[in-house]
N, C-alpha and C positions, 0 to 999 in steps of 0.2 A: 446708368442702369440702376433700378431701385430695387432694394435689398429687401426680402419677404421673409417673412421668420413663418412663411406657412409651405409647408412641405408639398412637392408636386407628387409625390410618391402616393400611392392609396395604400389606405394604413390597413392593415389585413390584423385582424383579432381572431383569440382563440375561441373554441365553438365549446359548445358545452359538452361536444363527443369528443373534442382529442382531449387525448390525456397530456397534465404535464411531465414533463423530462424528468426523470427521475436518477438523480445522481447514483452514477456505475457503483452497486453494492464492491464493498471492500473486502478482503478474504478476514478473518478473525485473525489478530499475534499470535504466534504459536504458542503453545501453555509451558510451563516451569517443563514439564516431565519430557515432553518432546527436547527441548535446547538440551535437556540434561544428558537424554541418552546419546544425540549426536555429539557434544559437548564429550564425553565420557569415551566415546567411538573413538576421536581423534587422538584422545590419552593415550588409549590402548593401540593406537596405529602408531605414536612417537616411541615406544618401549615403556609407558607408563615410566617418564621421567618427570621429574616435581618441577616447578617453576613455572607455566604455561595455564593456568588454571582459568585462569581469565579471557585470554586470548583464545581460549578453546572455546571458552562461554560464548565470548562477541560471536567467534565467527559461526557459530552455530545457530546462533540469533539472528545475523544477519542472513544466514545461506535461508534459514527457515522463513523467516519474511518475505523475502525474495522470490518465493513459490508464488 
């Protein structure tokens, strides 16, 4: 059987009315002040004990992303 490099399929093109796809908008990163004040939240839920600064940071950067 002989091999065709031409497609039996009808090749269907976009018209000049459909619009193209337009990639699903992205929510904006949350800004400094937002991560800060959930960030600062979590301080003040552990007894505002020192050492976790960071770890507060992250997880509030990620929890706010995450929206």
């Amino acid at each position: 059987m002989p091999h065709s490099c031409v497609s039996t399929r009808p090749h269907r093109m976009r018209t000049a009315y459909e619009p193209l796809r337009q990639p699903r908008p992205q929510a904006p990163p949350p800004v400094h002040a937002e991560i800060a004040r959930l960030a600062y939240s979590y301080w003040e839920a552990r007894g505002r004990k020192h050492g976790s600064a960071l770890e507060d940071w992250l997880r509030a950067e990620r929890e706010l992303s995450a929206r």
